[in-house]
N, C-alpha and C positions, 0 to 999 in steps of 0.2 A: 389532485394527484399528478397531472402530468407538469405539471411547476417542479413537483418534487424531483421528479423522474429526471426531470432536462437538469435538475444541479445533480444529481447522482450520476449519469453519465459523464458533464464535464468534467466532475473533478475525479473521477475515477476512470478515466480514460487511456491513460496507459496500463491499467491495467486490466480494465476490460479486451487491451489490445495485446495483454502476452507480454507487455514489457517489463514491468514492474512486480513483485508478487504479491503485494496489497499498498492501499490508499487510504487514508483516515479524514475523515470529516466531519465535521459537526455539525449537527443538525437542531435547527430551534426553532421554536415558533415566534421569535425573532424576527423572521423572517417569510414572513406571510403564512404561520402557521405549521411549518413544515414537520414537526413535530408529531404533532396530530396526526396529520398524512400519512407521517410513515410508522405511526403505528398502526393505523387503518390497513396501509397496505402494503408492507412489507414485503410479509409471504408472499403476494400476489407476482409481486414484480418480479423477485429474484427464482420461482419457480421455473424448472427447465433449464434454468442460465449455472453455467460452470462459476461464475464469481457467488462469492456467501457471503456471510456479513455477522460481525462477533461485537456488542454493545461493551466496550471498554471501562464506560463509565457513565451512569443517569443519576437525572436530578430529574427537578421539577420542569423546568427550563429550557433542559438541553440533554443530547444523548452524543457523547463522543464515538463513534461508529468503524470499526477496521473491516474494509471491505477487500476480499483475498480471491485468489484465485486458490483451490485450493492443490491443484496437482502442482502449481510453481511453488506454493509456502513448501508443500511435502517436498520437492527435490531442495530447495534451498534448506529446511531441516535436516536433508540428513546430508551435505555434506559436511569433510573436515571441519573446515575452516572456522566455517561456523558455530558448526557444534564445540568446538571447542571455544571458541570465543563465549558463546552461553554456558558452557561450565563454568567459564570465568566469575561469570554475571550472577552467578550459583543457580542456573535453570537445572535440575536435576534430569530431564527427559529434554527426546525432540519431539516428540509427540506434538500433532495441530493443537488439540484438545487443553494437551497439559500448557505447555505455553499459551494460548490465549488468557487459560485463567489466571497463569501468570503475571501476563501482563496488565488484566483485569484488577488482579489485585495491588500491581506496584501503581495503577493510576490511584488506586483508592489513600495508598499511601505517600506516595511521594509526589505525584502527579505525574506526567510526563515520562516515562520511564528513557532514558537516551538511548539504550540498547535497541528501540524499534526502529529504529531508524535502519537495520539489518533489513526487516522485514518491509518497508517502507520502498528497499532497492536504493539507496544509498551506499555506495563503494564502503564496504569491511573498512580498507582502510583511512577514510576520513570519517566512521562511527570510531574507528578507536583512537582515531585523531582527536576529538571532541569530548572524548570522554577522560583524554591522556593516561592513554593505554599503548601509545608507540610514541616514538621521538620523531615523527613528522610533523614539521613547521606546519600553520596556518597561512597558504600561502594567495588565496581567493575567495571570494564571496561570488554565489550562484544558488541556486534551488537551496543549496546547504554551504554550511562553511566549510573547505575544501582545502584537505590537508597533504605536502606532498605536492607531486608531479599533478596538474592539472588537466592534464590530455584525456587519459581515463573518465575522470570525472564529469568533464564539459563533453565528453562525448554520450555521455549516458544521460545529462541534461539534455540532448538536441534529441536523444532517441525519444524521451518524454516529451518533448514540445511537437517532435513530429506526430504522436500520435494524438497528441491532443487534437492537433490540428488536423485530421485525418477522422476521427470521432465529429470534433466541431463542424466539416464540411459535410459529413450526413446529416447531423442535425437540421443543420440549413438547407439540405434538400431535400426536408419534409419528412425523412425516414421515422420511423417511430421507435423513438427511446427507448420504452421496452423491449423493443426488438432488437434491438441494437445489444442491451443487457444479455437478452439471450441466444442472440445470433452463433450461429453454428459456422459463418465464414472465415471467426477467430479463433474456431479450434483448436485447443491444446495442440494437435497434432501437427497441425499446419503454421504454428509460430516460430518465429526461429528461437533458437534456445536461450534461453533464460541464463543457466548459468555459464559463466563464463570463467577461465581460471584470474583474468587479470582481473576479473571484476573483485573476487575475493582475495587479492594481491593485501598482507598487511604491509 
């Protein structure tokens, strides 16, 4: 378990940290089993903790995994911007519930669906850059392909590497993962805010 736990932390670290409003990972026994683990212990780990976690898509193999905060997905749903961008997409609700199964169901069909990439905390407008849904050029490569003014963008990459690195440095000082998961000192309350207007600039 705590193999599992140390890769669920790193790579969900910004958002464990308030930065981002979900992370997606995949998880396989692949990989020393990790699979298993976290059907074994799931529940156990994310109990008490503000982050949840919505299975996208299983197999035998492997379990595609979207881990969210869930009061950051609910303010990033209901604003403008977005909600209208997912009318686009034909998302009928912003509902948590209704869009996950959503997106559950377009992995089953198309794989990948590119509109997560909202949810993921990637700038609105290099997801509709990507998708060629606005007339900004493809003008850098970083975390994602990065369309438009890059200032925005690589500034929201460093806010992600900062926390990583800020997660990474408790890990190596022994702190325990789990707790980290559930820890109350990244309180909704106490993060700085999530949504930003430039952030959802198309």
């Amino acid at each position: 378990m705590r193999h599992l736990v140390h890769r669920i932390v790193r790579c969900t670290a910004a958002t464990i940290a308030g930065r981002k409003p979900a992370t997606l990972m995949n998880i396989s026994n692949d990989n020393g089993g990790l699979l298993d683990a976290w059907d074994r212990n799931r529940a156990d780990i994310f109990s008490r903790s503000e982050i949840d976690y919505y299975e996208l898509k299983r197999t035998d193999k492997n379990a595609i995994v979207l881990f969210f905060n869930q009061n950051l997905l609910d303010e990033l749903l209901r604003n403008k911007s977005v909600n209208k961008f997912l009318s686009e997409c034909e998302y009928e609700s912003d509902s948590i519930d209704y869009v996950l199964d959503m997106l559950r169901r377009r992995y089953a069909t198309v794989g990948c669906p590119p509109e997560i990439g909202v949810f993921l905390g990637i700038p609105l407008k290099d997801v509709k850059g990507f998708m060629g849904l606005n007339s900004l050029r493809h003008t850098k490569y970083g975390m994602w392909r990065i369309y438009g003014d890059p200032v925005l963008s690589e500034k929201r990459m460093n806010e992600y590497r900062c926390a990583r690195n800020m997660i990474r440095g408790r890990l190596i000082s022994g702190e325990d993962p789990v707790e980290i998961i559930r820890g109350n000192e990244f309180g909704f309350l106490n993060k700085p805010k999530f949504i930003h207007e430039d952030y959802l600039r198309t």
